[in-house]
N, C-alpha and C positions, 0 to 999 in steps of 0.2 A: 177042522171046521166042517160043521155039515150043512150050513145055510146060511148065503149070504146075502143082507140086503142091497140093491141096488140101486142109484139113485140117479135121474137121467133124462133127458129133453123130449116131451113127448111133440115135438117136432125133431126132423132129419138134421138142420142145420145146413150148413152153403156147401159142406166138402164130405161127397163119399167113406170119406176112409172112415167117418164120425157111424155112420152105420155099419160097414163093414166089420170093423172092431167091438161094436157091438152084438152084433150075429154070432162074433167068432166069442167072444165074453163065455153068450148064453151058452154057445158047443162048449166049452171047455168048463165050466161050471156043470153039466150035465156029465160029460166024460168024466168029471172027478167025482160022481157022487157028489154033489153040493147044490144045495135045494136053491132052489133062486125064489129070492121073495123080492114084489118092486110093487112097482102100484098102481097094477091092475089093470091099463090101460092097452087097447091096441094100436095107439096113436103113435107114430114118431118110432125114437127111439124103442121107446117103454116096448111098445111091440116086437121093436128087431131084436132086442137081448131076448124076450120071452119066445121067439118065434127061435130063435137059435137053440133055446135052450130043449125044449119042446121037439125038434127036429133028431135031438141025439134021446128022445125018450127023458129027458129031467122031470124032475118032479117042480114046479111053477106057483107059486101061493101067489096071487095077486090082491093087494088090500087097498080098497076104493072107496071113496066116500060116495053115500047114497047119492047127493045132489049130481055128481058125474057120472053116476050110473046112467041116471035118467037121459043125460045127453048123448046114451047112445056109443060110448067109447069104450065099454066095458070088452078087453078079451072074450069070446068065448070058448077057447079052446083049453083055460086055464087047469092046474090038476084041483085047484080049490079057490074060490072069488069068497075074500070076506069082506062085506059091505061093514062098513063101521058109518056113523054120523057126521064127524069135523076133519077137519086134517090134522087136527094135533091126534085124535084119535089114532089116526092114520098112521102118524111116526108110531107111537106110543106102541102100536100091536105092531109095524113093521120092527121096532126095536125089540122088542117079548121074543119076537121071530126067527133071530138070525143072532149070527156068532162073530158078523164081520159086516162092514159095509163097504161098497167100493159106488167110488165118483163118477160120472161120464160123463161128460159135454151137459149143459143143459141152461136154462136163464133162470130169473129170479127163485122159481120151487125148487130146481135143485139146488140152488144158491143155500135156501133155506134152512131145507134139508141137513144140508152139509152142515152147515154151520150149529145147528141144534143139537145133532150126533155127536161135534166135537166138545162141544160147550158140555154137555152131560161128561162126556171123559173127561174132560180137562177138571170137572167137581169130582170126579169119581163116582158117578153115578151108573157107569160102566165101566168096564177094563177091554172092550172090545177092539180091535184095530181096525182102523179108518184108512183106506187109500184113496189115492185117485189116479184114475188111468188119465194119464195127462197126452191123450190123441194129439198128436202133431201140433205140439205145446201150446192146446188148448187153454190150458191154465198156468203159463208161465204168468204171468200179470197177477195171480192171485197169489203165486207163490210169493213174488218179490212182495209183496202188501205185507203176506204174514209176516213174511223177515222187515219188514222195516215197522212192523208190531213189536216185533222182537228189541231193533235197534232202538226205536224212542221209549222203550219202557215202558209197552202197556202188556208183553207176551212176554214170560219165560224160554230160552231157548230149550227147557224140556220136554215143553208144554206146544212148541212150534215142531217138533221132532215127532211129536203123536202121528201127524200127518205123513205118512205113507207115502210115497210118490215114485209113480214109473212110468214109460210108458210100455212097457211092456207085459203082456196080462200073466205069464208063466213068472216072470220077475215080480212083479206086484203081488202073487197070490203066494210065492215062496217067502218075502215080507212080510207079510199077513199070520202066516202061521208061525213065523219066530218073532213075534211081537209079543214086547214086555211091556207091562202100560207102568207110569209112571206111579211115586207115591209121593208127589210135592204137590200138598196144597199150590191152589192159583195164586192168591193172593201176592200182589207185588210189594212191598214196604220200602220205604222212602231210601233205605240204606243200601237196597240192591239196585235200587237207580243210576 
């Protein structure tokens, strides 16, 4: 992988480690050669993985929508800021960008996020692998959702298995690179119910 999208709270959240591990992300995505693309911002999170990454000399793409330029949140110390128009924009060129995307703490946008990235895999509109650093089981609640997706019959457990999951980022990134994406259409039909 040579660049991975990130996707992430651009607020700190209530517990340290949520920053911390994002600091240590951006170092360790810069120590492997791995371009870090997220979005743009120096707010929150968004900033600690870029500022980490930035700290071990990485290469940084930040992709911003104009409207949030203007208020001020833009990184400046990015290796390239591409201002795009909407936030679909925004996934649209952070996905063109990157060869992987990993999850980190964040509310509804990276909810968003997430979920768009997987829905395109889950159509095969990508074959990329999707993790999530699940920080001090930040997303255990999200996991059990997908799996009872799974249980009532609205997910495939092929299709639940896309999703990556660790919390550990040397663990997550070695998942990452032996990921095989699946070739089962979504589609559920009444018989695999």
């Amino acid at each position: 992988m040579k660049s991975i999208t990130v996707f992430c709270g651009s607020s700190f959240g209530t517990d340290k480690i949520y920053e911390e591990q994002a600091f240590l992300l951006g170092q360790t995505l810069a120590k492997e050669n791995i371009q870090l693309v997220y979005g743009g911002s120096e707010t929150g999170l968004m900033g600690t993985i870029a500022n980490g990454a930035l700290s071990e000399k990485g290469k940084v793409t930040g992709v911003l929508p104009r409207f949030l330029q203007s208020k001020e949140i833009a990184h400046k110390n990015l290796t390239e800021l591409i201002i795009v128009e909407t936030m679909h924009e925004r996934k649209t060129k952070m996905n063109e960008l990157c060869d992987g995307v990993i999850v980190l703490p964040g509310g509804y946008g990276t909810l968003e996020e997430f979920f768009e990235m997987i829905t395109w895999a889950q159509l095969g509109l990508h074959q990329k692998p999707i993790g999530i650093l699940n920080i001090d089981g930040f997303y255990d609640d999200l996991i059990q959702l997908i799996q009872t997706m799974v249980d009532k019959g609205f997910l495939k457990q092929i299709n639940s298995d896309m999703v990556l999951l660790s919390n550990s980022i040397d663990d997550l990134l070695e998942k990452m690179r032996n990921y095989q994406a699946p070739t089962i259409w979504k589609v559920i039909s009444k018989d695999e119910v």
